[in-house]
C-alpha positions as CSV (number, residue, x, y, z in Angstrom):
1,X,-20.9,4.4,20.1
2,X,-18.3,3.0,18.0
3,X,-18.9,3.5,14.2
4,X,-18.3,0.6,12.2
5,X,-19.8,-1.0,9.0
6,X,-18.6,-3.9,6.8
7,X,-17.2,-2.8,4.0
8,X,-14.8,-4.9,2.6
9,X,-10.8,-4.3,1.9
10,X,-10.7,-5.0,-2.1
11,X,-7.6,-3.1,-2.7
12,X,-3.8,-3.6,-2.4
13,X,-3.1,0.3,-3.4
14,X,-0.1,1.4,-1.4
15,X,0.4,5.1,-2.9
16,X,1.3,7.1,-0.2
17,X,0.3,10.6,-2.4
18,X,-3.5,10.4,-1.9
19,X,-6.0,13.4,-2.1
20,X,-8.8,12.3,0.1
21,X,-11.5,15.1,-0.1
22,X,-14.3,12.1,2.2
23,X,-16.5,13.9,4.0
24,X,-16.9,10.7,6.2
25,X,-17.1,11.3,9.9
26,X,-17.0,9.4,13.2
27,X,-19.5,9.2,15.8
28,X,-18.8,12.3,17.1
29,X,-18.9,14.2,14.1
30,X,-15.3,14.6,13.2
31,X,-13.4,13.9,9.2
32,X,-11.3,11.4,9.1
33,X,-7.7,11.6,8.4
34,X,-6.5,12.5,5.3
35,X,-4.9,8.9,3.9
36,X,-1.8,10.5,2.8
37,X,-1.0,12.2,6.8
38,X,-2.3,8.5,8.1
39,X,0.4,7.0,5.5
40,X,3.3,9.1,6.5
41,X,3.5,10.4,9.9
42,X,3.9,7.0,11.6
43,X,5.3,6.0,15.3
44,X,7.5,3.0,14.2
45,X,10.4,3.1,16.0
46,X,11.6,-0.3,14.4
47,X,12.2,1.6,11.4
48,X,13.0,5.1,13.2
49,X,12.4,7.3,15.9
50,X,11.4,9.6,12.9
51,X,8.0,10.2,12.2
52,X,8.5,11.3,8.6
53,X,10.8,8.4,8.1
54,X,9.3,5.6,8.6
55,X,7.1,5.3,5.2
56,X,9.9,5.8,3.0
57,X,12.1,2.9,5.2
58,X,9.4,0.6,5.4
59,X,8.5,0.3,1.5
60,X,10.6,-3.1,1.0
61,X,9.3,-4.5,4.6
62,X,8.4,-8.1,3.6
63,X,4.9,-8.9,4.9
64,X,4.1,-12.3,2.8
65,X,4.5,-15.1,4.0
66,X,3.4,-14.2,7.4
67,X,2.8,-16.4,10.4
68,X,0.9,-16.0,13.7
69,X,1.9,-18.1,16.6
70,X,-1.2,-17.8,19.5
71,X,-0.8,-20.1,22.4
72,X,0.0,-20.0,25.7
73,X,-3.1,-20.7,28.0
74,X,-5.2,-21.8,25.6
75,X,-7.2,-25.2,24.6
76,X,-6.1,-24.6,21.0
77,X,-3.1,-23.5,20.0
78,X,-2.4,-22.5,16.6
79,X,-0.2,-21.2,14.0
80,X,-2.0,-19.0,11.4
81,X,-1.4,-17.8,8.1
82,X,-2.1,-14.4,8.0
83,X,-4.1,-14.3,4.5
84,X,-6.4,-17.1,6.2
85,X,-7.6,-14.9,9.0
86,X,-8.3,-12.7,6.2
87,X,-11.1,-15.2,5.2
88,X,-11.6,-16.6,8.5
89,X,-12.9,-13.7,10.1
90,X,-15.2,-11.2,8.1
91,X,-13.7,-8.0,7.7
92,X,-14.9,-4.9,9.5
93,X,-14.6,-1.3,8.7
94,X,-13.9,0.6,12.2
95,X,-13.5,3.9,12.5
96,X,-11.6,4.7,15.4
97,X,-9.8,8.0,17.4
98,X,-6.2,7.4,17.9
99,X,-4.2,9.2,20.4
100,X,-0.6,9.5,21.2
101,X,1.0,9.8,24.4
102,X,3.2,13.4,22.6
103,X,-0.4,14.7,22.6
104,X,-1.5,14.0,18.7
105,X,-4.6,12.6,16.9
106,X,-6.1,10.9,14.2
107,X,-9.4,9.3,13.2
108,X,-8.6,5.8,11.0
109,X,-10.9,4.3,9.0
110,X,-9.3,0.8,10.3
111,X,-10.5,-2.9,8.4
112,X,-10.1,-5.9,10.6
113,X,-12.0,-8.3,12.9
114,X,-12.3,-8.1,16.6
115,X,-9.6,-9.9,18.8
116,X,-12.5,-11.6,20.8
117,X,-13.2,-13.9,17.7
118,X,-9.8,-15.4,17.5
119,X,-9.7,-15.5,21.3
120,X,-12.9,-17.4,21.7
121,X,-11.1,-20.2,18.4
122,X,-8.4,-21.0,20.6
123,X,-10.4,-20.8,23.8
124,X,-8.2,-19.6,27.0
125,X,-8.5,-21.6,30.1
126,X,-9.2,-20.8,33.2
127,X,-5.7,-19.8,34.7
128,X,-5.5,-17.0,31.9
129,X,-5.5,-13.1,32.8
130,X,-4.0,-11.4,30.2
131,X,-2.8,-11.5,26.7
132,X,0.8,-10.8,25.4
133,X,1.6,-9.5,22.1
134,X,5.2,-9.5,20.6
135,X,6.2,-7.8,17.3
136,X,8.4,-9.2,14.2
137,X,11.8,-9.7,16.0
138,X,14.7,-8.8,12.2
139,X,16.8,-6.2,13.0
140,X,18.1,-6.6,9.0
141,X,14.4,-5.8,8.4
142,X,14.0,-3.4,11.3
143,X,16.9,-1.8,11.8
144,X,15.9,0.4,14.5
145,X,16.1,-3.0,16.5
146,X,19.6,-2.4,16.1
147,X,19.3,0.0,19.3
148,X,20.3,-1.4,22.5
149,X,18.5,1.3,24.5
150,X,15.2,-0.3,24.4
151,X,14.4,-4.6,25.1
152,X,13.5,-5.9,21.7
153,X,11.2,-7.1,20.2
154,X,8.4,-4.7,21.3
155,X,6.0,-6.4,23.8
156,X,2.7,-5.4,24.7
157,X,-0.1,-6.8,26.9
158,X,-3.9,-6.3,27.8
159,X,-6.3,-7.9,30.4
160,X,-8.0,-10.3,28.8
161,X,-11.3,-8.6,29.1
162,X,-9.7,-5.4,27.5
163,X,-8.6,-7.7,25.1
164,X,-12.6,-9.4,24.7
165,X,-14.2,-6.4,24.4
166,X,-15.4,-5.8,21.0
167,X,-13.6,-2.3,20.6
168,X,-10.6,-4.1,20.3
169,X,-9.5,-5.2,16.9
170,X,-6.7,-7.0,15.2
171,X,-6.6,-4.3,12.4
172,X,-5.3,-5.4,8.3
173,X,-6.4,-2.4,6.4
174,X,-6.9,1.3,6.7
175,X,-8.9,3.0,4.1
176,X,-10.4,-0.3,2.2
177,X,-6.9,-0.8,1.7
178,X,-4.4,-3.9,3.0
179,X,-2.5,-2.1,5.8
180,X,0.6,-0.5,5.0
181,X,4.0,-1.8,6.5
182,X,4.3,1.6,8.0
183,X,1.0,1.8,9.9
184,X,2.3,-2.5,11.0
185,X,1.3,-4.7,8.6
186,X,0.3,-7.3,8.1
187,X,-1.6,-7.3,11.5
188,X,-1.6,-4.7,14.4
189,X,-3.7,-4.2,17.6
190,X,-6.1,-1.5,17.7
191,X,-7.5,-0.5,21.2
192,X,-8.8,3.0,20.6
193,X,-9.3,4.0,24.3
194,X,-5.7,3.6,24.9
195,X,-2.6,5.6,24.2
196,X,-1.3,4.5,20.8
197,X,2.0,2.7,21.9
198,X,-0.5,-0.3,23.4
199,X,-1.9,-0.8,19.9
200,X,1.0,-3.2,18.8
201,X,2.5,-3.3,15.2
202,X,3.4,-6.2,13.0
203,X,2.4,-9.1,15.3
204,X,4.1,-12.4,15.3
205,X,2.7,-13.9,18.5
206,X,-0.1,-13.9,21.2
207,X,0.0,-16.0,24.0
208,X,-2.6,-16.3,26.6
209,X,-0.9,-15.7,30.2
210,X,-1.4,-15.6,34.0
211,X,1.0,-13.1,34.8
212,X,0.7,-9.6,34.2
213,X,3.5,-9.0,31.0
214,X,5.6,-6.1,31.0
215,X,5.8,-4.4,27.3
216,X,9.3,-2.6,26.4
217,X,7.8,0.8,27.2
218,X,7.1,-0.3,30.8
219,X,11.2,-1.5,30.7
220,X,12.4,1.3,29.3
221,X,10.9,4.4,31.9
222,X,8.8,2.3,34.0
223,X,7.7,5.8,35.7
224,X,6.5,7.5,32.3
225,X,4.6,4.0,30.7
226,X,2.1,2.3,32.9
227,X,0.6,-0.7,32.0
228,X,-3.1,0.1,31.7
229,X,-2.1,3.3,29.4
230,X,-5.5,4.6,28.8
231,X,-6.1,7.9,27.4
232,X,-6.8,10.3,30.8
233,X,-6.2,14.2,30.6
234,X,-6.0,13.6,34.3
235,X,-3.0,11.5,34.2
236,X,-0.3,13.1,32.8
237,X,3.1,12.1,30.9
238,X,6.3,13.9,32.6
239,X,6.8,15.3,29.7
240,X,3.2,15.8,28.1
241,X,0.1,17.1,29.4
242,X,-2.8,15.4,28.6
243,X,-5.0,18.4,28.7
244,X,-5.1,18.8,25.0
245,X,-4.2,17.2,21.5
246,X,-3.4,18.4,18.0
247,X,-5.1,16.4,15.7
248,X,-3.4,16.0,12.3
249,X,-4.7,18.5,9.7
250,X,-5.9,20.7,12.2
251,X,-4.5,23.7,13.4
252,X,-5.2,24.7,16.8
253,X,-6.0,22.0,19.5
254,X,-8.8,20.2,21.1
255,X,-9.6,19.3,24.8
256,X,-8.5,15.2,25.5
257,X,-11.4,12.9,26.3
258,X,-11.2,10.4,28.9
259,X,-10.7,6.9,27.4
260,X,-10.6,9.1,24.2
261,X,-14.3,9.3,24.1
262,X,-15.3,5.8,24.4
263,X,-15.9,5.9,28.4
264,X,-19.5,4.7,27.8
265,X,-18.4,1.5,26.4
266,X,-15.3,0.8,28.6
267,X,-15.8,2.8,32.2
268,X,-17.2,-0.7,33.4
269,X,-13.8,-2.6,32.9
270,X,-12.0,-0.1,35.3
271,X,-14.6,0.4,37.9
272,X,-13.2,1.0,41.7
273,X,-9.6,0.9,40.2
274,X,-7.7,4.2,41.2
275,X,-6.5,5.2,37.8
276,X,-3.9,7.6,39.0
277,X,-2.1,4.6,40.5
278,X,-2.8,2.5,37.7
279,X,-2.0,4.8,34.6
Protein backbone atom coordinates (compact mmCIF):
# COMPACT_ATOMS: atom_id res chain seq x y z
CA UNK A 1 0.00 0.00 0.00
CA UNK A 2 0.85 3.49 -0.72
CA UNK A 3 1.88 5.50 2.45
CA UNK A 4 0.33 8.75 2.65
CA UNK A 5 -0.97 11.15 5.45
CA UNK A 6 -2.07 14.82 5.40
CA UNK A 7 0.27 16.82 6.55
CA UNK A 8 0.28 20.05 5.40
CA UNK A 9 3.15 22.16 3.33
CA UNK A 10 3.65 25.27 5.82
CA UNK A 11 7.04 26.22 4.59
CA UNK A 12 8.66 28.06 1.65
CA UNK A 13 12.43 27.01 2.94
CA UNK A 14 14.51 26.40 -0.16
CA UNK A 15 18.02 25.63 1.52
CA UNK A 16 19.47 23.16 -0.46
CA UNK A 17 22.24 22.23 2.70
CA UNK A 18 19.86 20.18 4.84
CA UNK A 19 20.84 17.51 7.52
CA UNK A 20 17.90 15.28 7.60
CA UNK A 21 18.68 12.48 10.33
CA UNK A 22 14.18 11.29 9.82
CA UNK A 23 13.94 8.04 10.63
CA UNK A 24 10.64 8.01 8.54
CA UNK A 25 10.06 5.10 6.25
CA UNK A 26 7.89 3.89 3.43
CA UNK A 27 5.66 1.10 3.29
CA UNK A 28 8.20 -1.22 2.80
CA UNK A 29 10.39 -0.22 5.43
CA UNK A 30 12.97 1.90 3.66
CA UNK A 31 14.44 5.94 4.91
CA UNK A 32 13.60 8.43 2.91
CA UNK A 33 15.95 10.39 1.02
CA UNK A 34 18.05 12.71 2.56
CA UNK A 35 16.48 16.36 1.42
CA UNK A 36 19.73 17.81 0.52
CA UNK A 37 20.55 14.49 -2.29
CA UNK A 38 16.54 14.94 -3.25
CA UNK A 39 17.51 18.84 -3.71
CA UNK A 40 20.57 18.43 -5.85
CA UNK A 41 20.81 15.44 -7.93
CA UNK A 42 18.00 16.33 -10.28
CA UNK A 43 17.07 14.99 -13.99
CA UNK A 44 16.15 18.40 -15.58
CA UNK A 45 17.44 18.56 -18.72
CA UNK A 46 15.82 22.04 -19.40
CA UNK A 47 18.33 23.38 -17.27
CA UNK A 48 21.17 20.61 -18.05
CA UNK A 49 21.95 17.25 -18.93
CA UNK A 50 23.91 17.61 -15.56
CA UNK A 51 22.65 16.09 -12.65
CA UNK A 52 24.65 18.23 -10.26
CA UNK A 53 23.80 21.22 -12.23
CA UNK A 54 20.59 21.77 -12.26
CA UNK A 55 19.98 23.17 -8.47
CA UNK A 56 22.48 25.79 -8.82
CA UNK A 57 20.87 26.93 -12.55
CA UNK A 58 17.42 26.70 -11.52
CA UNK A 59 17.70 29.13 -8.22
CA UNK A 60 16.27 32.28 -10.26
CA UNK A 61 13.57 30.02 -12.28
CA UNK A 62 10.43 32.25 -11.89
CA UNK A 63 7.56 30.08 -10.64
CA UNK A 64 4.90 33.04 -9.57
CA UNK A 65 2.61 33.91 -11.36
CA UNK A 66 1.89 30.53 -12.70
CA UNK A 67 -0.90 29.46 -14.97
CA UNK A 68 -2.49 26.05 -15.83
CA UNK A 69 -4.30 25.66 -19.10
CA UNK A 70 -6.47 22.02 -18.86
CA UNK A 71 -8.77 21.47 -21.71
CA UNK A 72 -9.10 19.53 -24.52
CA UNK A 73 -11.90 16.84 -24.21
CA UNK A 74 -13.38 18.06 -21.36
CA UNK A 75 -16.93 19.71 -20.28
CA UNK A 76 -14.99 22.30 -18.36
CA UNK A 77 -12.12 23.87 -19.43
CA UNK A 78 -10.13 26.02 -17.32
CA UNK A 79 -7.28 28.09 -16.64
CA UNK A 80 -5.88 27.81 -13.06
CA UNK A 81 -3.75 29.75 -10.89
CA UNK A 82 -1.52 27.64 -9.46
CA UNK A 83 -1.68 29.03 -5.73
CA UNK A 84 -5.59 28.27 -6.02
CA UNK A 85 -5.20 24.55 -6.53
CA UNK A 86 -3.17 25.01 -3.53
CA UNK A 87 -6.46 25.73 -1.63
CA UNK A 88 -8.61 23.93 -3.98
CA UNK A 89 -7.45 20.59 -3.38
CA UNK A 90 -6.26 19.53 0.25
CA UNK A 91 -2.77 18.73 0.33
CA UNK A 92 -1.44 15.27 0.74
CA UNK A 93 1.79 14.05 2.03
CA UNK A 94 2.81 10.89 -0.39
CA UNK A 95 5.60 9.09 0.09
CA UNK A 96 6.63 7.52 -3.00
CA UNK A 97 9.72 5.24 -4.71
CA UNK A 98 11.14 6.99 -7.63
CA UNK A 99 13.04 5.18 -10.26
CA UNK A 100 15.09 6.25 -13.11
CA UNK A 101 15.53 4.61 -16.31
CA UNK A 102 20.01 4.93 -15.64
CA UNK A 103 19.04 2.46 -12.82
CA UNK A 104 18.84 5.04 -9.58
CA UNK A 105 16.39 5.61 -6.69
CA UNK A 106 14.87 7.69 -4.25
CA UNK A 107 12.03 7.56 -1.78
CA UNK A 108 10.19 11.40 -1.74
CA UNK A 109 8.25 12.47 0.76
CA UNK A 110 6.07 14.26 -2.14
CA UNK A 111 2.90 17.03 -1.01
CA UNK A 112 0.20 17.34 -3.60
CA UNK A 113 -3.36 16.19 -4.44
CA UNK A 114 -4.24 13.37 -6.74
CA UNK A 115 -4.73 14.20 -10.54
CA UNK A 116 -8.16 12.38 -10.43
CA UNK A 117 -9.58 15.37 -8.45
CA UNK A 118 -8.85 17.92 -11.01
CA UNK A 119 -9.86 15.46 -13.70
CA UNK A 120 -13.19 14.66 -12.29
CA UNK A 121 -13.63 19.30 -12.04
CA UNK A 122 -13.33 19.60 -15.54
CA UNK A 123 -14.98 16.26 -16.36
CA UNK A 124 -13.60 14.52 -19.75
CA UNK A 125 -16.08 13.36 -22.16
CA UNK A 126 -16.68 10.41 -23.58
CA UNK A 127 -14.22 10.51 -26.68
CA UNK A 128 -11.28 10.96 -24.21
CA UNK A 129 -8.37 8.26 -23.76
CA UNK A 130 -5.56 9.85 -22.55
CA UNK A 131 -4.09 12.84 -21.05
CA UNK A 132 -1.20 15.09 -22.39
CA UNK A 133 1.08 17.02 -20.32
CA UNK A 134 3.41 19.84 -21.71
CA UNK A 135 6.09 21.63 -19.70
CA UNK A 136 6.95 25.56 -19.40
CA UNK A 137 8.12 26.22 -23.12
CA UNK A 138 11.27 29.68 -22.25
CA UNK A 139 14.37 28.81 -23.53
CA UNK A 140 15.76 32.37 -21.78
CA UNK A 141 14.48 30.55 -18.59
CA UNK A 142 15.41 27.06 -19.65
CA UNK A 143 18.20 27.16 -21.59
CA UNK A 144 18.77 23.70 -22.14
CA UNK A 145 15.67 24.22 -24.55
CA UNK A 146 18.17 25.91 -26.57
CA UNK A 147 19.11 22.23 -27.84
CA UNK A 148 17.77 21.27 -31.13
CA UNK A 149 18.45 17.57 -30.58
CA UNK A 150 15.34 16.94 -28.67
CA UNK A 151 11.36 18.46 -29.74
CA UNK A 152 10.63 21.03 -27.11
CA UNK A 153 8.82 21.63 -24.87
CA UNK A 154 8.79 18.18 -23.12
CA UNK A 155 5.55 16.26 -23.63
CA UNK A 156 4.30 13.53 -21.76
CA UNK A 157 1.08 11.46 -21.78
CA UNK A 158 -0.84 8.76 -19.64
CA UNK A 159 -4.12 6.66 -20.18
CA UNK A 160 -6.55 8.28 -18.59
CA UNK A 161 -7.12 5.62 -16.13
CA UNK A 162 -3.37 5.65 -15.27
CA UNK A 163 -3.92 9.10 -14.90
CA UNK A 164 -7.39 8.44 -12.43
CA UNK A 165 -5.87 6.25 -10.35
CA UNK A 166 -5.25 7.65 -7.05
CA UNK A 167 -1.35 6.78 -7.04
CA UNK A 168 -1.04 9.51 -9.34
CA UNK A 169 -0.47 12.96 -8.11
CA UNK A 170 0.12 16.43 -9.27
CA UNK A 171 2.98 16.93 -6.74
CA UNK A 172 3.78 20.96 -5.09
CA UNK A 173 6.03 20.06 -2.25
CA UNK A 174 8.58 17.62 -1.12
CA UNK A 175 9.50 17.47 2.47
CA UNK A 176 6.52 19.88 3.88
CA UNK A 177 8.15 22.22 1.71
CA UNK A 178 6.86 24.20 -1.71
CA UNK A 179 8.55 22.24 -4.36
CA UNK A 180 11.80 23.38 -5.60
CA UNK A 181 12.32 24.70 -9.24
CA UNK A 182 14.80 21.93 -9.48
CA UNK A 183 12.60 18.95 -8.51
CA UNK A 184 9.70 21.13 -11.29
CA UNK A 185 7.94 23.51 -9.58
CA UNK A 186 5.54 24.82 -9.27
CA UNK A 187 3.60 21.52 -10.30
CA UNK A 188 4.97 18.13 -11.57
CA UNK A 189 3.36 14.71 -12.19
CA UNK A 190 4.18 11.98 -9.90
CA UNK A 191 3.31 8.34 -11.10
CA UNK A 192 5.51 6.24 -8.89
CA UNK A 193 5.18 2.91 -10.80
CA UNK A 194 6.67 4.46 -13.83
CA UNK A 195 10.16 5.33 -14.82
CA UNK A 196 10.85 8.88 -13.70
CA UNK A 197 11.06 10.71 -17.17
CA UNK A 198 6.87 10.07 -17.28
CA UNK A 199 6.53 12.14 -14.14
CA UNK A 200 6.48 15.56 -16.01
CA UNK A 201 8.15 18.83 -14.53
CA UNK A 202 6.92 22.34 -14.40
CA UNK A 203 3.51 21.87 -16.05
CA UNK A 204 1.82 24.51 -18.10
CA UNK A 205 -0.98 22.45 -19.77
CA UNK A 206 -3.18 19.29 -19.76
CA UNK A 207 -5.47 18.53 -22.29
CA UNK A 208 -7.78 15.57 -22.35
CA UNK A 209 -7.29 13.65 -25.83
CA UNK A 210 -8.32 10.77 -28.02
CA UNK A 211 -5.19 10.00 -29.58
CA UNK A 212 -2.47 8.37 -27.99
CA UNK A 213 0.35 11.48 -27.56
CA UNK A 214 3.81 10.93 -28.20
CA UNK A 215 6.18 12.67 -25.33
CA UNK A 216 9.79 13.96 -26.63
CA UNK A 217 11.42 10.87 -25.30
CA UNK A 218 9.35 8.63 -27.59
CA UNK A 219 10.68 11.34 -30.58
CA UNK A 220 13.87 11.35 -29.74
CA UNK A 221 14.83 7.13 -29.65
CA UNK A 222 11.55 5.82 -30.23
CA UNK A 223 13.24 2.24 -29.69
CA UNK A 224 14.77 3.11 -26.07
CA UNK A 225 11.31 5.19 -24.62
CA UNK A 226 8.05 3.35 -24.91
CA UNK A 227 5.04 4.91 -24.05
CA UNK A 228 3.71 2.97 -21.12
CA UNK A 229 7.37 3.22 -19.34
CA UNK A 230 6.66 1.32 -16.36
CA UNK A 231 9.31 0.21 -14.12
CA UNK A 232 9.93 -3.81 -15.28
CA UNK A 233 13.43 -5.54 -14.51
CA UNK A 234 12.18 -7.66 -17.34
CA UNK A 235 12.15 -4.96 -19.85
CA UNK A 236 15.35 -3.61 -20.34
CA UNK A 237 16.85 -0.10 -21.60
CA UNK A 238 19.64 -0.70 -24.40
CA UNK A 239 21.73 0.73 -22.45
CA UNK A 240 20.50 -0.17 -18.77
CA UNK A 241 19.52 -3.29 -17.19
CA UNK A 242 16.79 -3.16 -15.11
CA UNK A 243 17.93 -5.96 -12.92
CA UNK A 244 19.03 -3.64 -10.18
CA UNK A 245 19.17 0.06 -8.79
CA UNK A 246 21.39 2.18 -6.68
CA UNK A 247 19.44 4.04 -4.47
CA UNK A 248 20.89 7.37 -3.41
CA UNK A 249 22.81 7.22 -0.07
CA UNK A 250 23.26 3.75 -0.37
CA UNK A 251 26.15 1.98 -1.36
CA UNK A 252 25.70 -1.24 -2.97
CA UNK A 253 22.49 -2.03 -4.96
CA UNK A 254 19.13 -3.49 -4.65
CA UNK A 255 16.99 -5.94 -6.94
CA UNK A 256 14.17 -3.63 -9.19
CA UNK A 257 10.57 -4.35 -8.40
CA UNK A 258 7.99 -4.67 -10.98
CA UNK A 259 5.92 -1.45 -11.26
CA UNK A 260 8.47 -0.46 -8.50
CA UNK A 261 6.62 -2.21 -5.85
CA UNK A 262 3.19 -1.02 -6.36
CA UNK A 263 1.97 -4.06 -8.62
CA UNK A 264 -0.82 -4.73 -6.12
CA UNK A 265 -2.41 -1.53 -6.74
CA UNK A 266 -1.80 -1.18 -10.60
CA UNK A 267 -1.37 -4.93 -12.13
CA UNK A 268 -5.21 -4.54 -13.00
CA UNK A 269 -4.67 -1.48 -15.42
CA UNK A 270 -2.29 -3.64 -17.62
CA UNK A 271 -3.96 -7.03 -17.48
CA UNK A 272 -3.67 -9.26 -20.89
CA UNK A 273 -1.37 -6.44 -22.35
CA UNK A 274 2.09 -7.99 -23.46
CA UNK A 275 4.43 -5.69 -21.69
CA UNK A 276 7.44 -6.52 -23.60
CA UNK A 277 5.70 -5.09 -26.62
CA UNK A 278 4.33 -2.30 -24.84
CA UNK A 279 7.39 -1.11 -22.57
Amino acid sequence: MMAACSRQSDSTDTILDVDNTSADVDELGDSWTNYTSIANYNNFYEFSVNKERVAAMAQDFKISPWEIDVGGLVKNPGRYQVENLLTKFDQEERVYRLRCVEGWSMVVPWMGFPLKRLLDEVEPTMNAQYVRFETLYDPVQLPGQNDGWYSWPYVEGLRLDEASHDLTILATGIYGRTLLPQNGAPLRLVVPWKYGFKSIKSIVRIDLVDQQPVSLWMKAAPNEYGFYANVNPNVHHPRWSQDTERRIGELGRRDTLLFNGYAEQVDHLYSNMDLQYNF
